[in-house]
C-alpha positions as CSV (number, residue, x, y, z in Angstrom):
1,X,-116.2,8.0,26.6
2,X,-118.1,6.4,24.0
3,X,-116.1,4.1,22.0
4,X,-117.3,1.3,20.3
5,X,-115.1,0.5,17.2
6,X,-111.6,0.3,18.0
7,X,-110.3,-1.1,15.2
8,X,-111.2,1.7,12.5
9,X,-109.4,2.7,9.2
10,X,-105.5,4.3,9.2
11,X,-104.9,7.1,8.4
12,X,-102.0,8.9,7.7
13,X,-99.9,11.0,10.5
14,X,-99.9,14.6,9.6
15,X,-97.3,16.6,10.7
16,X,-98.6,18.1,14.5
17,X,-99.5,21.9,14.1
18,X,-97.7,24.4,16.8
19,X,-98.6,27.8,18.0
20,X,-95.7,30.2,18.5
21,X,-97.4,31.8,21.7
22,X,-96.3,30.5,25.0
23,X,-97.8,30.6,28.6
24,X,-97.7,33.6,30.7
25,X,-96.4,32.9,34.4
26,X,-99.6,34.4,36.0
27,X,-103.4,34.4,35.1
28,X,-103.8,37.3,33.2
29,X,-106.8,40.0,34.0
30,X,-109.9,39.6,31.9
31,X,-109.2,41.3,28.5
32,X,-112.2,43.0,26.2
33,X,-111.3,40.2,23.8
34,X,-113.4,37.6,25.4
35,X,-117.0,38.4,24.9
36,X,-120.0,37.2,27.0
37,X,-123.5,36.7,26.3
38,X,-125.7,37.8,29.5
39,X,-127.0,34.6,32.0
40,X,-128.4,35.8,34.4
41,X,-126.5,35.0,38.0
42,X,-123.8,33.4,36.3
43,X,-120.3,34.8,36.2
44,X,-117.7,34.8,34.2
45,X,-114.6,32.3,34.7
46,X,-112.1,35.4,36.6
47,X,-114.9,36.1,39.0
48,X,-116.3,32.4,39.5
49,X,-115.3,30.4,42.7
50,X,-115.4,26.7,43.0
51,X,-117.7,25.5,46.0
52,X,-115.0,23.6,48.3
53,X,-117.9,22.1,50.4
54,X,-117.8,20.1,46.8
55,X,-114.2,20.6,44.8
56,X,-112.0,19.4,47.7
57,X,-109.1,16.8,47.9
58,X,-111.9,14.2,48.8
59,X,-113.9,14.7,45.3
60,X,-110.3,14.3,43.7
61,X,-109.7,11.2,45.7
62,X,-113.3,9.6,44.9
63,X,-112.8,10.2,41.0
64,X,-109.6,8.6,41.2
65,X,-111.1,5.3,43.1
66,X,-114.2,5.2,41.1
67,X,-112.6,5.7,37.5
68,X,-109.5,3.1,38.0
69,X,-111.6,0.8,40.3
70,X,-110.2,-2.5,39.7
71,X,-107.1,-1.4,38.4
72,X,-103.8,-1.9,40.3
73,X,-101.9,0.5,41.2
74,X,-98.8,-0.1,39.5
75,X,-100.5,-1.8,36.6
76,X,-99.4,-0.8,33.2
77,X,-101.9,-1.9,30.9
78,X,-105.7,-2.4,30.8
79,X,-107.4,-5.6,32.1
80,X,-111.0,-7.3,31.3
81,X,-112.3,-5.1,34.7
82,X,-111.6,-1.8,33.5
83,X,-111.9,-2.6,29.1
84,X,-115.7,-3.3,30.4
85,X,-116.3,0.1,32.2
86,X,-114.3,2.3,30.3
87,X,-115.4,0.8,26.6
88,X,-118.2,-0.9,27.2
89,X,-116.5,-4.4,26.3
90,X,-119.1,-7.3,27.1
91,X,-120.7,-4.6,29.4
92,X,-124.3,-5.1,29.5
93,X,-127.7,-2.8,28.9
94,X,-127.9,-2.9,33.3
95,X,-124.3,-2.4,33.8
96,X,-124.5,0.4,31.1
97,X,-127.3,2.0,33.5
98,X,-125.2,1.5,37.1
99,X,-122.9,3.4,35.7
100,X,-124.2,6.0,34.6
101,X,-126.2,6.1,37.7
102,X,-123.1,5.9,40.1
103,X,-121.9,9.1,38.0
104,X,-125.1,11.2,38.9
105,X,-125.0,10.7,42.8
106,X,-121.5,10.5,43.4
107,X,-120.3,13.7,40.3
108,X,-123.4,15.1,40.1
109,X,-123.0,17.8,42.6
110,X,-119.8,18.9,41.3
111,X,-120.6,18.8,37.6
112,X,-123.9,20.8,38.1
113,X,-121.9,23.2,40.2
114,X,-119.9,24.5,37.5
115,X,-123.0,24.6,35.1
116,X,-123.6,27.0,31.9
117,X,-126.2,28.4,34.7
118,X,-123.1,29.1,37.4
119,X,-120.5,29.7,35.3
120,X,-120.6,31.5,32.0
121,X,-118.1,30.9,29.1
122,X,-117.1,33.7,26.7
123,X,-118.7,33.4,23.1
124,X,-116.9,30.9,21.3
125,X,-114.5,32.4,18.7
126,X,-112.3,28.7,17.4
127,X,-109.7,27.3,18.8
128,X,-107.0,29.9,18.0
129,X,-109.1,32.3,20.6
130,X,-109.6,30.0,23.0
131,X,-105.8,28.5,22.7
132,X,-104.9,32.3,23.9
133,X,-107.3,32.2,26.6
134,X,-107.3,28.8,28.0
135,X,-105.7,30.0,31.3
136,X,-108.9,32.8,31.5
137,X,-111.7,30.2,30.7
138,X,-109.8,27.5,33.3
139,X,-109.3,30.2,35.8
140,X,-111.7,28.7,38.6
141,X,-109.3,25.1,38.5
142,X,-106.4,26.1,38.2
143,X,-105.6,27.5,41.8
144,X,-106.6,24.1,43.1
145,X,-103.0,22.3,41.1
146,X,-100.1,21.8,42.5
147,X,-96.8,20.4,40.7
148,X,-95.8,17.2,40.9
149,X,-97.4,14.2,41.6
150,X,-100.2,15.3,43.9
151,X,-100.8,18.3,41.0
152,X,-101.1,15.5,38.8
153,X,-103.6,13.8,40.5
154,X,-105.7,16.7,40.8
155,X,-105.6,17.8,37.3
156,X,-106.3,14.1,35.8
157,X,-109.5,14.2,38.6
158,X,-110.6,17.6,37.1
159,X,-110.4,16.2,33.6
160,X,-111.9,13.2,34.1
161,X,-114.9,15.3,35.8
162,X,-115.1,17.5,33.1
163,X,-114.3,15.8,30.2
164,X,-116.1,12.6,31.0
165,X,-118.5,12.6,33.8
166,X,-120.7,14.7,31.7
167,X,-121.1,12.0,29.0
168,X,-122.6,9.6,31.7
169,X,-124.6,12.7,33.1
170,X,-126.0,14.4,29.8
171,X,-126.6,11.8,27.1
172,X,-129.2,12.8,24.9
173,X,-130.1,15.9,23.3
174,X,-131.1,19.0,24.8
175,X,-128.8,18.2,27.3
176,X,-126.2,16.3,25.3
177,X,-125.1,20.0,23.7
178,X,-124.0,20.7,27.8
179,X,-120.8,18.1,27.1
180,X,-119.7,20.0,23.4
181,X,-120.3,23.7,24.3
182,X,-119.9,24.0,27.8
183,X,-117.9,21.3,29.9
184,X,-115.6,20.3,26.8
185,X,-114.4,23.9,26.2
186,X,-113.7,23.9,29.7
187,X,-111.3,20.4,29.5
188,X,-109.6,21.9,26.8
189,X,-108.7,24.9,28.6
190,X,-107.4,23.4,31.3
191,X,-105.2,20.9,29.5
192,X,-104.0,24.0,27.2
193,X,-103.4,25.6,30.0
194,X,-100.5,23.3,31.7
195,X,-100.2,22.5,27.3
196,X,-100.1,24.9,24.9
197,X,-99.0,23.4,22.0
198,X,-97.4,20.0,20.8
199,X,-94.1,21.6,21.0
200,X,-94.1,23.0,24.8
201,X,-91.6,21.3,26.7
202,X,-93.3,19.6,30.0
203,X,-91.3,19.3,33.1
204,X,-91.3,16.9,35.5
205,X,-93.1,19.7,37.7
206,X,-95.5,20.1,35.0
207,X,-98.3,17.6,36.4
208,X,-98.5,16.7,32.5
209,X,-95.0,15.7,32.9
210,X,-95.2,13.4,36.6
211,X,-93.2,10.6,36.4
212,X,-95.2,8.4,38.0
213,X,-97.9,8.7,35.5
214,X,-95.6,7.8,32.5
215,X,-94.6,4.8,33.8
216,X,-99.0,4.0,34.2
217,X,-99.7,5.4,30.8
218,X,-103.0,3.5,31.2
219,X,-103.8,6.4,33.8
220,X,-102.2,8.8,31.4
221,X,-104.0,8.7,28.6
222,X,-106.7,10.1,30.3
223,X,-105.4,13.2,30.7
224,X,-105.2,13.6,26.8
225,X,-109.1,13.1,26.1
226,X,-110.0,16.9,25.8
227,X,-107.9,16.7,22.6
228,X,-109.5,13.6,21.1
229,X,-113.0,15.1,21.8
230,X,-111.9,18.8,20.4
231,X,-112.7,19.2,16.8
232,X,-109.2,21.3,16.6
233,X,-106.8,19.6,14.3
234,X,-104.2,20.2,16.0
235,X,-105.1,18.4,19.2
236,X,-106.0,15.7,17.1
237,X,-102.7,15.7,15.5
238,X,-101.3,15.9,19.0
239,X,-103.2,13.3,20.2
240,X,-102.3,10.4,17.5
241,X,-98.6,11.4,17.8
242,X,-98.3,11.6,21.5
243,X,-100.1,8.0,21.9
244,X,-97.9,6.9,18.9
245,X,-94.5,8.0,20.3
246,X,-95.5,6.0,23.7
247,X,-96.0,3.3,21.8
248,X,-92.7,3.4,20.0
249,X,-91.1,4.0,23.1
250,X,-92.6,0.7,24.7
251,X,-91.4,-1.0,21.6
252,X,-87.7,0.3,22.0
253,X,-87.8,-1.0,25.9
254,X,-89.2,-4.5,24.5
255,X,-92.4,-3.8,26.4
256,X,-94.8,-6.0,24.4
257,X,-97.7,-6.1,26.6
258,X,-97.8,-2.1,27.0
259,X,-97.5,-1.7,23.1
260,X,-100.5,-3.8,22.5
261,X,-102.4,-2.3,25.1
262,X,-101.6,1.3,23.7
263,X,-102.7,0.0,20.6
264,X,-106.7,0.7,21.5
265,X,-105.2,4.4,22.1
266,X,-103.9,4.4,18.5
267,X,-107.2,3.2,17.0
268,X,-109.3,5.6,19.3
269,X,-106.8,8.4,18.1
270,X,-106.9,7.7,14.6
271,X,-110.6,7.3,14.6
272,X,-111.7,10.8,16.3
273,X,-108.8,12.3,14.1
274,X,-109.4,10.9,11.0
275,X,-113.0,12.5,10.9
276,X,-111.8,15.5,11.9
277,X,-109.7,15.7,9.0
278,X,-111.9,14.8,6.7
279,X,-115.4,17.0,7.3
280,X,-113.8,19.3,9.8
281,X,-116.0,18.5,12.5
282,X,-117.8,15.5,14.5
283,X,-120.6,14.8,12.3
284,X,-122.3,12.8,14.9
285,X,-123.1,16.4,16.9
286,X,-124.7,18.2,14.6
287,X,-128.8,17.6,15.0
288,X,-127.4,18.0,19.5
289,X,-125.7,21.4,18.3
290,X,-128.6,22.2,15.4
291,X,-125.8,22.6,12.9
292,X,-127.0,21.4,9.1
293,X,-125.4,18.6,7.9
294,X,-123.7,18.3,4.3
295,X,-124.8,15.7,1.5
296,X,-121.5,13.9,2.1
297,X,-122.2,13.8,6.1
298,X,-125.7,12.5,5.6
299,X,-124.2,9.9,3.5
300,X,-121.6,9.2,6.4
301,X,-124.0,9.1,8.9
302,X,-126.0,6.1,7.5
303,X,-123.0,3.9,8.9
304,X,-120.2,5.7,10.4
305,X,-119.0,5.9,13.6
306,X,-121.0,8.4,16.3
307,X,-119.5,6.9,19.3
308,X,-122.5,5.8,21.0
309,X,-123.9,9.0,20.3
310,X,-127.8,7.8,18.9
311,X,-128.8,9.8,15.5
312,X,-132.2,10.4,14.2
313,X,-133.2,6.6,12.7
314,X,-130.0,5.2,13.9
Protein backbone atom coordinates (compact mmCIF):
# COMPACT_ATOMS: atom_id res chain seq x y z
CA UNK A 1 0.00 0.00 0.00
CA UNK A 2 1.25 3.22 -0.87
CA UNK A 3 0.78 5.77 1.72
CA UNK A 4 2.73 8.66 2.19
CA UNK A 5 0.67 11.50 3.79
CA UNK A 6 -1.09 10.43 6.77
CA UNK A 7 -2.10 13.35 8.10
CA UNK A 8 -4.43 14.75 5.20
CA UNK A 9 -7.48 17.08 5.35
CA UNK A 10 -11.03 15.95 7.43
CA UNK A 11 -13.64 15.47 5.96
CA UNK A 12 -16.91 15.01 6.92
CA UNK A 13 -18.58 11.37 7.81
CA UNK A 14 -21.32 10.73 5.42
CA UNK A 15 -23.89 8.54 6.35
CA UNK A 16 -22.60 4.70 5.17
CA UNK A 17 -24.70 3.58 2.06
CA UNK A 18 -26.42 -0.13 2.41
CA UNK A 19 -27.73 -2.55 -0.20
CA UNK A 20 -31.02 -4.30 0.66
CA UNK A 21 -29.77 -7.65 -1.06
CA UNK A 22 -28.27 -10.27 1.23
CA UNK A 23 -25.94 -13.35 0.61
CA UNK A 24 -27.22 -16.46 -0.74
CA UNK A 25 -26.12 -19.68 1.39
CA UNK A 26 -24.43 -21.37 -1.73
CA UNK A 27 -22.42 -20.08 -4.80
CA UNK A 28 -24.90 -19.53 -7.25
CA UNK A 29 -24.51 -21.08 -11.08
CA UNK A 30 -23.06 -18.60 -13.54
CA UNK A 31 -25.96 -16.32 -14.71
CA UNK A 32 -26.19 -14.62 -18.49
CA UNK A 33 -25.77 -11.35 -16.53
CA UNK A 34 -22.07 -11.53 -16.25
CA UNK A 35 -20.53 -10.96 -19.50
CA UNK A 36 -16.99 -11.99 -20.77
CA UNK A 37 -14.77 -10.71 -23.19
CA UNK A 38 -12.84 -13.77 -25.05
CA UNK A 39 -8.96 -14.59 -23.64
CA UNK A 40 -7.85 -17.10 -25.00
CA UNK A 41 -7.18 -20.20 -22.46
CA UNK A 42 -8.43 -18.39 -19.68
CA UNK A 43 -11.59 -19.29 -17.86
CA UNK A 44 -14.11 -17.75 -16.21
CA UNK A 45 -14.10 -17.57 -12.14
CA UNK A 46 -17.06 -20.83 -11.87
CA UNK A 47 -14.82 -22.92 -13.94
CA UNK A 48 -11.22 -21.73 -12.68
CA UNK A 49 -9.29 -23.92 -10.11
CA UNK A 50 -6.59 -22.63 -7.86
CA UNK A 51 -3.20 -24.57 -8.31
CA UNK A 52 -2.75 -26.15 -4.65
CA UNK A 53 0.90 -27.08 -5.58
CA UNK A 54 0.80 -23.01 -5.00
CA UNK A 55 -2.65 -21.87 -2.86
CA UNK A 56 -2.04 -24.25 0.14
CA UNK A 57 -2.04 -23.70 3.96
CA UNK A 58 1.85 -23.12 3.55
CA UNK A 59 1.34 -19.95 1.09
CA UNK A 60 -1.27 -18.73 3.79
CA UNK A 61 1.19 -19.32 6.53
CA UNK A 62 4.29 -17.53 4.57
CA UNK A 63 2.07 -14.28 3.90
CA UNK A 64 1.19 -14.17 7.39
CA UNK A 65 5.06 -14.35 8.54
CA UNK A 66 6.30 -12.19 5.92
CA UNK A 67 3.60 -9.27 6.18
CA UNK A 68 3.57 -8.99 10.28
CA UNK A 69 7.34 -9.87 10.50
CA UNK A 70 8.42 -8.15 13.43
CA UNK A 71 5.20 -7.85 14.97
CA UNK A 72 4.20 -9.73 18.08
CA UNK A 73 1.77 -11.79 18.23
CA UNK A 74 -0.47 -10.30 20.66
CA UNK A 75 0.60 -6.77 19.93
CA UNK A 76 -2.10 -4.32 19.58
CA UNK A 77 -0.68 -1.46 17.89
CA UNK A 78 2.05 -0.71 15.24
CA UNK A 79 5.72 -0.33 16.19
CA UNK A 80 8.81 1.45 14.29
CA UNK A 81 9.50 -2.32 12.55
CA UNK A 82 6.37 -2.70 10.87
CA UNK A 83 5.41 1.61 10.37
CA UNK A 84 8.80 1.25 8.08
CA UNK A 85 7.57 -1.76 5.80
CA UNK A 86 4.08 -1.18 5.65
CA UNK A 87 4.36 2.86 5.06
CA UNK A 88 7.50 3.42 4.05
CA UNK A 89 8.46 5.47 7.38
CA UNK A 90 12.25 6.23 7.33
CA UNK A 91 12.35 3.28 4.85
CA UNK A 92 15.02 3.81 2.41
CA UNK A 93 15.43 3.78 -1.74
CA UNK A 94 17.30 -0.08 -1.00
CA UNK A 95 14.94 -1.17 1.51
CA UNK A 96 12.07 0.10 -0.84
CA UNK A 97 13.77 -2.43 -3.55
CA UNK A 98 14.15 -5.70 -1.00
CA UNK A 99 10.88 -5.47 -0.65
CA UNK A 100 9.55 -5.43 -3.45
CA UNK A 101 11.96 -8.02 -4.43
CA UNK A 102 11.08 -10.43 -1.53
CA UNK A 103 7.34 -10.02 -2.94
CA UNK A 104 8.30 -11.31 -6.49
CA UNK A 105 10.03 -14.67 -5.41
CA UNK A 106 8.26 -15.51 -2.49
CA UNK A 107 4.10 -14.28 -4.11
CA UNK A 108 5.03 -14.24 -7.40
CA UNK A 109 4.01 -17.66 -8.31
CA UNK A 110 0.68 -17.37 -6.75
CA UNK A 111 -0.15 -13.90 -7.92
CA UNK A 112 0.73 -14.74 -11.63
CA UNK A 113 -1.26 -17.91 -11.20
CA UNK A 114 -4.40 -16.20 -10.96
CA UNK A 115 -3.51 -13.76 -13.90
CA UNK A 116 -5.99 -11.78 -16.40
CA UNK A 117 -4.21 -14.59 -18.69
CA UNK A 118 -5.58 -17.63 -16.28
CA UNK A 119 -8.44 -16.26 -15.01
CA UNK A 120 -10.92 -14.06 -16.77
CA UNK A 121 -13.20 -11.50 -15.02
CA UNK A 122 -16.59 -10.58 -16.42
CA UNK A 123 -16.83 -7.01 -18.07
CA UNK A 124 -16.98 -4.64 -15.48
CA UNK A 125 -20.53 -3.16 -15.08
CA UNK A 126 -19.95 -0.75 -11.33
CA UNK A 127 -20.08 -1.72 -8.26
CA UNK A 128 -23.84 -2.42 -7.96
CA UNK A 129 -23.12 -5.43 -10.50
CA UNK A 130 -20.28 -6.67 -9.04
CA UNK A 131 -21.81 -6.18 -5.33
CA UNK A 132 -24.43 -8.98 -6.73
CA UNK A 133 -21.83 -11.11 -7.97
CA UNK A 134 -18.97 -10.94 -5.68
CA UNK A 135 -19.51 -14.58 -4.54
CA UNK A 136 -19.28 -15.57 -8.71
CA UNK A 137 -16.12 -13.41 -9.42
CA UNK A 138 -14.48 -14.82 -5.83
CA UNK A 139 -15.61 -18.32 -6.57
CA UNK A 140 -12.02 -19.90 -7.02
CA UNK A 141 -11.11 -18.57 -3.02
CA UNK A 142 -13.79 -19.14 -1.45
CA UNK A 143 -13.85 -23.07 -1.04
CA UNK A 144 -10.35 -22.66 0.52
CA UNK A 145 -12.26 -20.52 4.02
CA UNK A 146 -13.20 -21.96 6.80
CA UNK A 147 -15.00 -20.12 9.83
CA UNK A 148 -13.42 -19.09 12.71
CA UNK A 149 -10.11 -18.27 13.37
CA UNK A 150 -8.15 -20.48 10.96
CA UNK A 151 -10.89 -19.08 8.15
CA UNK A 152 -9.74 -15.87 9.22
CA UNK A 153 -6.38 -16.45 8.64
CA UNK A 154 -6.89 -17.66 5.31
CA UNK A 155 -9.05 -14.90 4.13
CA UNK A 156 -6.76 -12.01 5.56
CA UNK A 157 -3.67 -14.20 3.50
CA UNK A 158 -5.85 -14.13 0.39
CA UNK A 159 -6.41 -10.39 0.73
CA UNK A 160 -3.21 -9.42 1.52
CA UNK A 161 -2.10 -11.47 -1.75
CA UNK A 162 -4.50 -9.93 -3.82
CA UNK A 163 -4.98 -6.66 -2.63
CA UNK A 164 -1.41 -5.91 -1.89
CA UNK A 165 1.20 -8.14 -3.26
CA UNK A 166 0.29 -6.83 -6.60
CA UNK A 167 1.32 -3.21 -5.70
CA UNK A 168 4.92 -4.46 -4.93
CA UNK A 169 4.70 -6.77 -8.16
CA UNK A 170 3.16 -4.34 -10.85
CA UNK A 171 4.25 -0.74 -10.21
CA UNK A 172 4.30 1.08 -13.19
CA UNK A 173 2.15 1.38 -16.13
CA UNK A 174 1.31 -1.11 -18.45
CA UNK A 175 1.40 -3.38 -15.74
CA UNK A 176 0.23 -1.05 -13.03
CA UNK A 177 -3.60 -1.33 -14.68
CA UNK A 178 -3.16 -5.37 -13.58
CA UNK A 179 -3.69 -4.10 -9.59
CA UNK A 180 -7.06 -1.64 -10.60
CA UNK A 181 -8.86 -3.90 -13.18
CA UNK A 182 -7.96 -7.24 -12.42
CA UNK A 183 -6.57 -8.25 -8.81
CA UNK A 184 -8.50 -5.29 -7.03
CA UNK A 185 -11.97 -6.39 -8.45
CA UNK A 186 -11.06 -9.72 -7.23
CA UNK A 187 -10.27 -8.35 -3.24
CA UNK A 188 -13.45 -6.71 -3.41
CA UNK A 189 -15.29 -9.67 -4.20
CA UNK A 190 -14.01 -11.64 -1.78
CA UNK A 191 -14.37 -9.28 1.07
CA UNK A 192 -18.14 -8.62 -0.31
CA UNK A 193 -18.50 -11.85 -0.33
CA UNK A 194 -18.17 -12.79 3.60
CA UNK A 195 -19.54 -8.55 3.55
CA UNK A 196 -22.16 -7.35 1.74
CA UNK A 197 -22.93 -4.28 3.01
CA UNK A 198 -22.11 -1.94 6.04
CA UNK A 199 -25.28 -3.18 7.62
CA UNK A 200 -24.68 -7.17 7.42
CA UNK A 201 -24.36 -8.47 10.74
CA UNK A 202 -20.92 -10.58 11.12
CA UNK A 203 -20.74 -13.50 13.37
CA UNK A 204 -18.21 -14.64 15.27
CA UNK A 205 -18.01 -17.57 12.62
CA UNK A 206 -17.85 -15.01 10.02
CA UNK A 207 -13.90 -14.99 9.68
CA UNK A 208 -14.64 -11.04 9.37
CA UNK A 209 -16.01 -11.40 12.77
CA UNK A 210 -12.96 -13.70 14.67
CA UNK A 211 -12.39 -12.68 17.90
CA UNK A 212 -9.02 -12.88 18.01
CA UNK A 213 -8.54 -10.47 15.25
CA UNK A 214 -10.55 -7.68 17.02
CA UNK A 215 -8.64 -7.76 19.88
CA UNK A 216 -5.16 -7.27 17.09
CA UNK A 217 -7.00 -4.63 15.13
CA UNK A 218 -3.48 -3.82 13.75
CA UNK A 219 -3.92 -7.26 11.79
CA UNK A 220 -7.45 -6.30 11.13
CA UNK A 221 -7.31 -3.52 9.37
CA UNK A 222 -5.89 -5.29 6.70
CA UNK A 223 -8.71 -7.13 5.91
CA UNK A 224 -10.64 -3.76 5.08
CA UNK A 225 -8.09 -2.43 2.32
CA UNK A 226 -10.15 -3.66 -0.80
CA UNK A 227 -12.59 -0.98 0.41
CA UNK A 228 -10.06 1.88 0.76
CA UNK A 229 -8.66 1.06 -2.80
CA UNK A 230 -12.41 0.62 -4.40
CA UNK A 231 -13.59 3.80 -5.94
CA UNK A 232 -17.26 2.71 -4.57
CA UNK A 233 -18.47 5.24 -2.11
CA UNK A 234 -19.89 3.10 -0.16
CA UNK A 235 -16.89 1.05 0.84
CA UNK A 236 -15.26 4.21 1.43
CA UNK A 237 -18.02 5.25 3.66
CA UNK A 238 -17.58 1.81 5.25
CA UNK A 239 -14.22 2.08 5.65
CA UNK A 240 -13.92 5.61 7.62
CA UNK A 241 -16.84 4.42 9.87
CA UNK A 242 -15.70 1.00 10.67
CA UNK A 243 -11.96 2.37 11.61
CA UNK A 244 -13.80 5.22 13.40
CA UNK A 245 -16.12 3.11 15.54
CA UNK A 246 -12.83 1.00 16.59
CA UNK A 247 -11.39 3.93 17.57
CA UNK A 248 -14.28 5.04 19.68
CA UNK A 249 -14.50 1.85 21.14
CA UNK A 250 -10.71 1.94 22.33
CA UNK A 251 -11.46 5.30 23.72
CA UNK A 252 -14.53 4.01 25.81
CA UNK A 253 -12.06 0.97 27.23
CA UNK A 254 -9.37 3.86 28.08
CA UNK A 255 -7.11 2.25 25.57
CA UNK A 256 -4.89 5.26 24.66
CA UNK A 257 -2.14 3.65 22.93
CA UNK A 258 -4.64 1.65 20.51
CA UNK A 259 -6.65 4.95 19.74
CA UNK A 260 -3.51 6.79 18.60
CA UNK A 261 -2.38 4.00 16.73
CA UNK A 262 -5.85 3.64 14.84
CA UNK A 263 -5.49 7.11 14.24
CA UNK A 264 -3.08 6.48 10.93
CA UNK A 265 -6.22 4.25 9.85
CA UNK A 266 -8.48 7.31 10.20
CA UNK A 267 -6.23 9.64 8.20
CA UNK A 268 -5.59 6.78 5.50
CA UNK A 269 -9.44 6.38 5.51
CA UNK A 270 -10.35 9.87 5.13
CA UNK A 271 -7.73 10.47 2.59
CA UNK A 272 -8.75 7.62 -0.06
CA UNK A 273 -12.39 8.67 0.83
CA UNK A 274 -12.32 12.11 0.64
CA UNK A 275 -11.14 12.00 -3.12
CA UNK A 276 -13.56 9.67 -3.88
CA UNK A 277 -16.10 11.99 -2.88
CA UNK A 278 -15.07 14.64 -4.45
CA UNK A 279 -14.06 13.64 -8.40
CA UNK A 280 -15.70 10.20 -8.10
CA UNK A 281 -12.62 8.33 -8.83
CA UNK A 282 -8.76 8.05 -8.03
CA UNK A 283 -7.38 10.57 -10.11
CA UNK A 284 -3.98 9.27 -9.68
CA UNK A 285 -5.12 6.12 -12.20
CA UNK A 286 -6.15 7.64 -14.96
CA UNK A 287 -3.02 7.95 -17.64
CA UNK A 288 -2.42 3.62 -16.04
CA UNK A 289 -6.21 3.14 -16.99
CA UNK A 290 -6.12 5.74 -20.25
CA UNK A 291 -9.10 7.42 -18.80
CA UNK A 292 -8.97 11.57 -19.66
CA UNK A 293 -8.64 13.61 -16.89
CA UNK A 294 -10.89 16.76 -16.13
CA UNK A 295 -9.56 20.51 -15.81
CA UNK A 296 -10.21 20.27 -12.06
CA UNK A 297 -8.09 16.86 -11.83
CA UNK A 298 -5.30 18.25 -13.81
CA UNK A 299 -5.27 21.01 -11.51
CA UNK A 300 -5.25 18.40 -8.50
CA UNK A 301 -2.77 16.45 -9.85
CA UNK A 302 0.04 19.17 -9.78
CA UNK A 303 0.12 18.48 -5.82
CA UNK A 304 -2.28 16.04 -4.53
CA UNK A 305 -1.90 12.94 -3.22
CA UNK A 306 -1.22 9.71 -5.76
CA UNK A 307 -0.01 7.45 -3.11
CA UNK A 308 3.26 6.73 -4.39
CA UNK A 309 1.78 6.23 -7.61
CA UNK A 310 4.43 8.42 -10.16
CA UNK A 311 2.42 10.75 -12.78
CA UNK A 312 3.65 12.09 -15.97
CA UNK A 313 6.24 15.20 -14.68
CA UNK A 314 5.67 14.28 -11.14
Amino acid sequence: MHLHQLRPRLGQLRKVGSYTRHLKPSIPSLPIALKYSSMAGALPPQQFKLDRKIWNPSLYTSVHDFWFQGLEQDAKVQNATTRRRWWGLGRTEEEFKEIDRQVHQLFGPAVHSIGPSKLQLPEFQGYKHELDHAQEIAAPFLPEIGQGKEGADTLLAMILLLDQMPRHMFRTPPDLALVYRHYDRLAWSLFRSFKKSSTTEISPENPLGSPWYHARLVRKHWFKMPLIHSEDMASQDESLAEVVAWQNEAKEKGDEEVVEDLQYGVDASKSHRDIVERFGRFPHRNLCLERENTGEEEEWLKTGETFGVKQGGK
